[in-house]
ZAGUTI-409796 format. One record per atom (N, C-alpha, C): x, y, z; residue in one letter. Coordinates in steps of 0.05 Angstrom, whole numbers, plus 5000, padded with zeros to 4 digits. Layout:
N
XYZA/...
//
This chain:
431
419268743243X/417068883255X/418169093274X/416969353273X/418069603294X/417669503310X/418869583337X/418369643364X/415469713370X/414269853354X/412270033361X/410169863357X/409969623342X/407469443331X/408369153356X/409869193362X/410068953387X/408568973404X/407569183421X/406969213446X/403969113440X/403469183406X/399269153405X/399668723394X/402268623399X/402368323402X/400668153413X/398368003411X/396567933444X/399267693443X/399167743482X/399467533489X/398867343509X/398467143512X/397366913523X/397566803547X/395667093571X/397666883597X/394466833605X/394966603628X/393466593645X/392066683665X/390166633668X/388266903694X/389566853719X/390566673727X/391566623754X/394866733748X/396066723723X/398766853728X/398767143720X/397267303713X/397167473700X/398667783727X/396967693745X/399067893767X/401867883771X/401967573782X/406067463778X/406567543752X/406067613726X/407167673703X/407667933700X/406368123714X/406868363714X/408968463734X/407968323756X/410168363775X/413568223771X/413868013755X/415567943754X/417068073723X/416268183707X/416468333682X/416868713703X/416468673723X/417668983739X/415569163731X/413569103717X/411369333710X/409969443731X/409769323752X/408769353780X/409969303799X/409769453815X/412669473843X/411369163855X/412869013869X/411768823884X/409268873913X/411669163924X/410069183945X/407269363933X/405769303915X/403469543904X/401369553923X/400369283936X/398969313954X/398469453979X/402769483994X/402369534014X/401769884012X/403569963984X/403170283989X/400370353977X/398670253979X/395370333970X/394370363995X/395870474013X/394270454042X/393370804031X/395070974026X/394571374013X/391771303999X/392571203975X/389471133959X/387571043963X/386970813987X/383370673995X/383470964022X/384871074031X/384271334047X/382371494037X/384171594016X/383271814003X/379971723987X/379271483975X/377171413963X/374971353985X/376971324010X/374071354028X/372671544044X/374771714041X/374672014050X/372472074035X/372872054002X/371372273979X/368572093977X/368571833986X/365471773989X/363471884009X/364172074025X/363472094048X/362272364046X/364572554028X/363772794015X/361572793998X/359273023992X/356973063987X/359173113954X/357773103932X/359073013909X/358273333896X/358273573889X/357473683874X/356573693841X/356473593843X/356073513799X/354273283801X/351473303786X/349873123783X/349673013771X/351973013754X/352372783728X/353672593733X/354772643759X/357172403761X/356372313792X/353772383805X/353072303827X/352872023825X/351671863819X/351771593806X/352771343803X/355671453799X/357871373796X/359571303830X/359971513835X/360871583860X/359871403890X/359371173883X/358870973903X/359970693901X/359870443915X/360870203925X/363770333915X/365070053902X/368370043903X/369570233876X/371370423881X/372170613864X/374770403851X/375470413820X/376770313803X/377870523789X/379970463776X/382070643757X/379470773734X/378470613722X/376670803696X/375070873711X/373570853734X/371771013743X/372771263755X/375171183768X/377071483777X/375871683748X/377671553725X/378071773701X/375971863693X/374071753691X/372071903681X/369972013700X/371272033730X/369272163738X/372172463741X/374572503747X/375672723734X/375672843718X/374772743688X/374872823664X/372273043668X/369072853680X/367473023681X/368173303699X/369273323723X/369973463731X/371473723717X/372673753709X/375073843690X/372073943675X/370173793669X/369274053639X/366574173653X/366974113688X/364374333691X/366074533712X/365374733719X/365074993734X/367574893763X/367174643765X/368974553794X/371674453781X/372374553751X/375374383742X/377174663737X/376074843749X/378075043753X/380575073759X/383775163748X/386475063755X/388475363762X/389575443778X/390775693782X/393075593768X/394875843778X/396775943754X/398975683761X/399075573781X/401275293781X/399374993768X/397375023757X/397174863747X/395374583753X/394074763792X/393674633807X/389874663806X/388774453816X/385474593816X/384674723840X/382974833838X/382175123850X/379874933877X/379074763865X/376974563883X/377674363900X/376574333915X/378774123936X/377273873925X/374573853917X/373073593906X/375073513883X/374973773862X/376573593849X/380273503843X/381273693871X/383673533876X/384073333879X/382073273901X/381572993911X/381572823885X/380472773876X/380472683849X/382372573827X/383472803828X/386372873810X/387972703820X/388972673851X/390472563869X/390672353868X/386672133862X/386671843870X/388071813848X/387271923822X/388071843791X/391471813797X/392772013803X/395472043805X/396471763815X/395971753842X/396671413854X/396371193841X/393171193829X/394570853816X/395770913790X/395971143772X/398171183756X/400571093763X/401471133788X/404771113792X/403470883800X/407170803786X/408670433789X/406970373779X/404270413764X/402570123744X/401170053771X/400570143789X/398270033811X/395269893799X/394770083770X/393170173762X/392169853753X/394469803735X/394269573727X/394169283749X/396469313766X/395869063790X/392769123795X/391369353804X/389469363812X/386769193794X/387169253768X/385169193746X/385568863744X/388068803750X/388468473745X/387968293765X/387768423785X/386168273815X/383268303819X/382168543801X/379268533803X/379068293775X/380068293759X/379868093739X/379567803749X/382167763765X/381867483781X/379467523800X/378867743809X/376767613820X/373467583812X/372967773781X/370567733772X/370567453763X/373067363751X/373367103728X/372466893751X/373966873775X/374066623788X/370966523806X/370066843815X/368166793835X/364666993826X/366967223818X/363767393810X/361667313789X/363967233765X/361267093744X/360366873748X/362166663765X/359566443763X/357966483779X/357966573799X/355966743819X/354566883808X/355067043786X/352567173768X/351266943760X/352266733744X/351666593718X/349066393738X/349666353765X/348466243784X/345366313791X/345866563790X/343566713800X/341466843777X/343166833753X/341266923732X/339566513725X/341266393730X/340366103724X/337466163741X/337766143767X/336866153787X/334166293782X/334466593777X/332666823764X/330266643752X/332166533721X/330666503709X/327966273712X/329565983735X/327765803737X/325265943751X/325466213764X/323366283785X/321966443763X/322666523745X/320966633724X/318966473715X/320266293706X/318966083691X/315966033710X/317165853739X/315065823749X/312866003754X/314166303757X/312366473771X/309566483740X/310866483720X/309866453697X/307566233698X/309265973705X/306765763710X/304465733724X/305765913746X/303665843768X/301966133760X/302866383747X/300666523738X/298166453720X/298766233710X/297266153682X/294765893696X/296465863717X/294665613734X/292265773755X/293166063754X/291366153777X/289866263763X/290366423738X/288466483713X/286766223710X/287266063711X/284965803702X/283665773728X/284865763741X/283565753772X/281165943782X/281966103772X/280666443770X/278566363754X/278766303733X/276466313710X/275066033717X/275765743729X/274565613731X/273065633751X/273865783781X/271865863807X/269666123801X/270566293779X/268666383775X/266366263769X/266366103746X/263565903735X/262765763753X/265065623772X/263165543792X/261965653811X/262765873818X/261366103834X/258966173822X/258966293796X/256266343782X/254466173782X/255365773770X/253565643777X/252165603804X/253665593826X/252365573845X/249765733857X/251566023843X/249166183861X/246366233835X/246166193807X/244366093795X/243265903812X/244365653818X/242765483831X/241365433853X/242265653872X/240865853897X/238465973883X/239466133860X/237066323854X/238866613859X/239766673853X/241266993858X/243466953840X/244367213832X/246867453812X/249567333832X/249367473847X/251567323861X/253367573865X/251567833854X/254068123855X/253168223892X/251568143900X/251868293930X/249668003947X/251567863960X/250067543971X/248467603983X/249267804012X/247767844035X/245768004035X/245668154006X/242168294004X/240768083985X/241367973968X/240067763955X/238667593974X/240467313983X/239567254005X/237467364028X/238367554030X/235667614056X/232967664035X/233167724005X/230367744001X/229367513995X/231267293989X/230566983986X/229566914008X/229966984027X/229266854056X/226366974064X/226167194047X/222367274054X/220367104040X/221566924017X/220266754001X/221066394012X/221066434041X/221766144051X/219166154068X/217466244077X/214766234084X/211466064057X/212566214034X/211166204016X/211865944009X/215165794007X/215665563999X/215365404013X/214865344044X/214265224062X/210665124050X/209765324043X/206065354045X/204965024016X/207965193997X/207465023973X/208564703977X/210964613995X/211164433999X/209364224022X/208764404044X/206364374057X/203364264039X/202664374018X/201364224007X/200864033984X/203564073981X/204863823963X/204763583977X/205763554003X/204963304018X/201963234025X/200963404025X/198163284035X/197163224021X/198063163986X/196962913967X/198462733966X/199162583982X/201262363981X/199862093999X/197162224009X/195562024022X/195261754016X/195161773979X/194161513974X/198061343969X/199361573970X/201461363970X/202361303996X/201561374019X/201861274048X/199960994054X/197661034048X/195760794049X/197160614032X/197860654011X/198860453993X/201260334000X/202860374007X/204860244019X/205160174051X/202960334064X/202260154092X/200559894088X/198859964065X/196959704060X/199159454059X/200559454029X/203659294023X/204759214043X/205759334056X/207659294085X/206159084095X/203159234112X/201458964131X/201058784112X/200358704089X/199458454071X/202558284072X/204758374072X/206358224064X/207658204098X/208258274109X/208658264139X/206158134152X/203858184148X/202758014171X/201358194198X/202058354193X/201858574218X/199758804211X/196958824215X/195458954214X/196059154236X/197259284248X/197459454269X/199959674264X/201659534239X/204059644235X/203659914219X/205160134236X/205360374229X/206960474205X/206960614189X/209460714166X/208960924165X/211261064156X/211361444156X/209361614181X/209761504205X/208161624220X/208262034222X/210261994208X/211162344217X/209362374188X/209762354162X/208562434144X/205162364156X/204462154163X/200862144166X/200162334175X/201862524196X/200962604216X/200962894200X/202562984193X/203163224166X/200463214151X/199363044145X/197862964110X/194963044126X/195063034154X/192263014172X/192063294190X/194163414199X/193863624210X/195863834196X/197063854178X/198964104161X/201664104182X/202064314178X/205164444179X/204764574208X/204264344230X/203164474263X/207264554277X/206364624299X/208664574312X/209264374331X/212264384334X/213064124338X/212363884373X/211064174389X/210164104413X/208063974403X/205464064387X/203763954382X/202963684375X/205763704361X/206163414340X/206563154371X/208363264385X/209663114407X/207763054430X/206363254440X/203863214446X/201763264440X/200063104422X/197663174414X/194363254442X/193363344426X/191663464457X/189563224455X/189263054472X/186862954476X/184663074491X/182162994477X/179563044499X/178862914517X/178163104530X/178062884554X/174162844559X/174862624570X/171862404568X/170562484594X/168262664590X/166362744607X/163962454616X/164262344640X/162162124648X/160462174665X/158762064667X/156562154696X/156561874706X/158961634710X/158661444725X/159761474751X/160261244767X/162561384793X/164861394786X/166361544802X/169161474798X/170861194800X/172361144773X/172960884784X/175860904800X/176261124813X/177861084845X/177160944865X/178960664867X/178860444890X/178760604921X/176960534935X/176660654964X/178760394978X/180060494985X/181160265009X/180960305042X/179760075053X/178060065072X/181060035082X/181660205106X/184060095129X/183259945152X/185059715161X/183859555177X/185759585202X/185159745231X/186359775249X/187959485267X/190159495268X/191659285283X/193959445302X/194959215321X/195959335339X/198559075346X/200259105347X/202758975353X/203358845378X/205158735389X/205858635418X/206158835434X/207059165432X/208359225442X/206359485442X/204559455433X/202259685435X/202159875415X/204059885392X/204160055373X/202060005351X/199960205341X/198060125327X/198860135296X/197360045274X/197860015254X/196560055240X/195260155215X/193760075203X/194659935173X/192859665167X/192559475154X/190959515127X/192659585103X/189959535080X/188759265067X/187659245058X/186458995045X/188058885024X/190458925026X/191958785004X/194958755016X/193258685041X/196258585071X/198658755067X/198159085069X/200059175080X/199859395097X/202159305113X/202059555139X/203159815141X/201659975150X/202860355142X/201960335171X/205060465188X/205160525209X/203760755211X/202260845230X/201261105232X/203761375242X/202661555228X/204161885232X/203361985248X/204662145259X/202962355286X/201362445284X/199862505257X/196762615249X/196262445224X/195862265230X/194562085208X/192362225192X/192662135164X/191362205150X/188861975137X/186162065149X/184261885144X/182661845122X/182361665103X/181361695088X/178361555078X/177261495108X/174061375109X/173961445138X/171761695141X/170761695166X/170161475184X/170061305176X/169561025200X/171860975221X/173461085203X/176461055223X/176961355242X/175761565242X/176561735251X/177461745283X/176261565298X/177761565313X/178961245327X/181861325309X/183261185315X/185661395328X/186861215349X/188561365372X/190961385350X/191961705361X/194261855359X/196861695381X/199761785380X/201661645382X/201761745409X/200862135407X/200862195438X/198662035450X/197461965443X/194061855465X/194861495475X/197061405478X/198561105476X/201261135493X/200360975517X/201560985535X/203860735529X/206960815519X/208260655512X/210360535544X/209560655570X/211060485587X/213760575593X/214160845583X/216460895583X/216961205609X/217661185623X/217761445641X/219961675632X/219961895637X/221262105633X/224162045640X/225962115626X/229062105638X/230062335644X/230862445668X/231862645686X/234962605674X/236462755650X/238862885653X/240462985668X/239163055685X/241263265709X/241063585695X/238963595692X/239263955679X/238463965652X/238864255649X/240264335623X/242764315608X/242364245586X/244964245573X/245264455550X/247664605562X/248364845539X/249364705518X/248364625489X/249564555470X/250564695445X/251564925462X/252465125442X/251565285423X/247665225421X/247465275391X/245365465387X/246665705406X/245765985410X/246366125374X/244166245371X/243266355332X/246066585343X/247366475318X/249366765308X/247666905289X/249267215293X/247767365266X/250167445256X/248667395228X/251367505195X/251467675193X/248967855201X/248968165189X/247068045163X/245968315147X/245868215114X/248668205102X/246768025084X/248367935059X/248268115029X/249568245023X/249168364995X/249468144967X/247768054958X/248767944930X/247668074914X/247468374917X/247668534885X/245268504869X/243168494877X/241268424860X/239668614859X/240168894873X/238469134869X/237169234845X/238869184826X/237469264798X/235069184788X/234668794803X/231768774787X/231968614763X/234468464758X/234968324729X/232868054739X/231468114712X/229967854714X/231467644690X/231167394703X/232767224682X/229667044670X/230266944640X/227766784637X/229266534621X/228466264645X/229666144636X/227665854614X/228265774602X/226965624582X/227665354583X/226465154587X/227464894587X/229264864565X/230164544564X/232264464546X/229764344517X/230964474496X/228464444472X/226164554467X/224664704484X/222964914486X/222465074460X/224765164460X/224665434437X/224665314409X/226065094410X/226164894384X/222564814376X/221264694407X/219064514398X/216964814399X/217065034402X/215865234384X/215265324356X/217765144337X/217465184312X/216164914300X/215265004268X/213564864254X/215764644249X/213264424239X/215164254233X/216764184207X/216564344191X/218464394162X/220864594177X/219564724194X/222764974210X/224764794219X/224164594232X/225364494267X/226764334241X/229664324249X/231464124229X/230863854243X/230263724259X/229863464268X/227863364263X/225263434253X/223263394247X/223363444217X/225063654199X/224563714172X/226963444160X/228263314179X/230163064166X/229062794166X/226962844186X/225262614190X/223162604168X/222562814153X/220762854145X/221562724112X/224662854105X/225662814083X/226062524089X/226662344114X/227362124100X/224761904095X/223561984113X/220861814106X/218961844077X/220262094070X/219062184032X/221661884016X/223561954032X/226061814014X/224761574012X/223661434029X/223261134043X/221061074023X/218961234024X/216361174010X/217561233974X/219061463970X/220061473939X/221461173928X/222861063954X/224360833940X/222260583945X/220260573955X/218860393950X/217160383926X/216060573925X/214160743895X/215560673869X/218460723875X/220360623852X/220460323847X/221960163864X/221659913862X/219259803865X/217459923870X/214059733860X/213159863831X/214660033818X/214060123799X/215259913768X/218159953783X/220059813763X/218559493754X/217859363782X/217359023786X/214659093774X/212459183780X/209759243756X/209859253736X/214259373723X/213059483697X/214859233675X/216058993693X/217558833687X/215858543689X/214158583699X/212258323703X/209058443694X/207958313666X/205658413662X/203658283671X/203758043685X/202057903702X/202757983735X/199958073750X/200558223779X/200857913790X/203157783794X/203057623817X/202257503841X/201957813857X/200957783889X/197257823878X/196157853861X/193757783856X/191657523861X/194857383857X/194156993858X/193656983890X/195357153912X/195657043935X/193257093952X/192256873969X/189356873980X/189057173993X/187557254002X/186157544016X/188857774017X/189157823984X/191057983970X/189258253977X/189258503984X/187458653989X/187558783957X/185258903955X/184058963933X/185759233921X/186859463940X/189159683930X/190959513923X/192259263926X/194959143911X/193459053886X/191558793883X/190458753862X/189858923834X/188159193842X/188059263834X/189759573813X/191259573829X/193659713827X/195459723800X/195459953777X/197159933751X/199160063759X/201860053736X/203960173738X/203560553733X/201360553722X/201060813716X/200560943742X/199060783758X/197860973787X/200261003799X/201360783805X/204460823823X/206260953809X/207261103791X/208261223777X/206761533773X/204561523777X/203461853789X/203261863826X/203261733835X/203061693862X/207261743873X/208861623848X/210961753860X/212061993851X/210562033832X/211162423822X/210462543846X/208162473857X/207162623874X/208862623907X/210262383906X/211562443932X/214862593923X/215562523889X/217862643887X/217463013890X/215263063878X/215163353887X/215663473905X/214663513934X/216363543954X/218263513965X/219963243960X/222363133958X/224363303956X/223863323925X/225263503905X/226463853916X/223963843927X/224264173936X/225064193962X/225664053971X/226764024006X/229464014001X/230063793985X/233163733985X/234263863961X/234264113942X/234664233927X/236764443939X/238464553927X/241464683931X/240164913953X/238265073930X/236965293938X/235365273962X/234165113967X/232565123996X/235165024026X/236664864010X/238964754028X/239965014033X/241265204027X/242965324029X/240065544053X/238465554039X/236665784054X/235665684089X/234965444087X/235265304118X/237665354128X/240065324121X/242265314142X/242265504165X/
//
């Protein structure tokens, strides 16, 4: 085999000996490192320099290498800046510079130590550090992938539930806060219809107060007092409800205000008394207040000689408590702010009683109370075809007579209002 087919021989070294093999085969000076101090000069010089040629701008950044040297001279060389005078030399200092780095790691094979230390160091540290981070890349792909597909469903499942909900308000759901407010002009009108939805529920109030006292014992016992009171006077406000107005009872008898006769007494010591008829004593006040001319004159405290003579101090006594003056006082009140202040609950017990939330919960639970009785007297009527409590002595004649059909329209009629109180759409419009 020539000489000439040996050199294209591969041969077999190791990444970690591959520098000692060159260096110790003399292809590279030993010291190559130290004389590259000319060459990282000069490459840091020409980074610094504005680059003329925009083909090779690009290129011309982080760490400069032997093939990137050459082919960024080569470009040079075939535009307008690779100009060479008559020694042979270039006419451009950019691309001297250039020419120069190439020159350096040419000599001694730098070129090569250089290429075999970036080799050791892509092999040992840069690719698995790539291989790391594309790993890495890809798990975040993946997820980002996952969790896109989860918020798409998320997305499309809160939509439907968004749409259902606000169907079940009653509104589109494309603009809330004008919807809404026209829903809220139709909470007067729904108040009117539930308002008289209760006030047929009479016979299911009697009917289960009757029940109650027959089976309790208690003819006096109250049930759903807030609904009776609804079913008898409508949708009043809540002061009214709290205090109802009595009339008051015009008589032409006497007053039955007790006169108490005072009975004058007088102590050991001369102090007078007067005595009422139910043995008790009210010392007299310096102007007694009489309340039967028969007593009018009874002695005052001055007109009662208690035995006691004047006591002579020795003078006057200055006790210091000559009036200082403050001057005025400014507390700013020139303006005239009137404050108006309102008891505690006032403004509440102004509204109706379907408005006022404490009275419209009271209201729903005593519908609840009477619905679950309506139900379970419905179910037990419709499971026993003999009425039972019929047998029992002075059974009142509404239980006796009483079918499953009545209590079963009697609780339609309390579920109707029910229904529309505690419904998504009215819920949401109270809040």
């Amino acid at each position: 085999m020539s000489s000439s087919m040996e050199m294209y021989i591969p041969i077999d070294i190791k990444d970690v000996k591959l520098l000692d093999w060159l260096v110790d085969r003399s292809i590279v000076n030993r010291l190559w490192n130290e004389e590259c101090g000319e060459l990282r000069s000069l490459i840091k010089q020409v980074l610094t320099e504005d680059c003329p040629l925009d083909d090779i701008r690009g290129e011309v950044v982080g760490p400069i290498l032997y093939p990137t040297s050459v082919r960024i001279l080569e470009a040079l060389e075939k535009s307008p800046f690779g100009g060479k005078n008559m020694l042979g030399q270039f006419t451009h200092q950019y691309t001297a510079t250039w020419a120069r780095i190439v020159k350096l790691y040419e000599r001694d094979g730098t070129f090569l130590a250089d290429c075999a230390k970036n080799l050791l160091q892509n092999i040992r540290y840069d690719i698995p550090l790539f291989k790391k981070q594309i790993s890495r890349a890809t798990q975040v792909k993946q997820d980002s992938v996952k969790k896109q597909a989860d918020c798409s469903n998320n997305i499309t499942k809160y939509e439907a539930k968004y749409r259902e909900k606000c169907s079940a308000i009653g509104i589109v759901g494309d603009s809330i806060k004008s919807e809404l407010s026209d829903l809220v002009l139709d909470i007067p009108d729904r108040m009117g219809d539930i308002s008289r939805d209760i006030g047929q529920i009479q016979p299911a109030i009697t009917y289960y107060q009757t029940f109650v006292r027959f089976l309790l014992g208690n003819a006096e016992l109250e049930v759903c007092p807030l609904l009776s009171y609804f079913v008898k006077n409508g949708n009043t406000p809540v002061a009214q409800w709290e205090n109802p107005v009595v009339p008051m009872e015009s008589s032409d008898s006497e007053s039955s205000v007790e006169v108490i006769e005072p009975i004058e007494t007088q102590d050991k010591n001369g102090c007078v008394f007067i005595t009422t008829d139910n043995h008790e004593q009210v010392e007299t006040d310096p102007e007694p207040i009489v309340s039967n001319p028969e007593v009018a004159n009874v002695q005052t405290p001055e007109d009662i000689d208690f035995g006691i003579d004047t006591i002579d101090f020795g003078g006057d006594i200055d006790f210091g408590d000559e009036p200082v003056e403050y001057g005025e006082i400014d507390f700013g009140d020139e303006g005239g702010i009137e404050i108006d202040l309102l008891e505690a609950g006032e403004e509440n017990k102004n509204q109706t009683l379907l408005d006022n939330t404490t009275t419209r919960n009271k209201i729903i639970d005593e519908l609840f109370e009477l619905s679950a009785f309506l139900s379970a007297r419905a179910e037990e009527m419709g499971r026993c075809t003999e009425n039972i409590l019929s047998e029992i002595p002075d059974c009142p004649p509404e239980i006796q007579t009483a079918q499953v059909e009545g209590v079963e329209k009697m609780l339609a009629r309390v579920d109707s209002p029910l229904n529309q109180l505690i419904c998504d759409k009215m819920r949401h419009l109270l809040l």
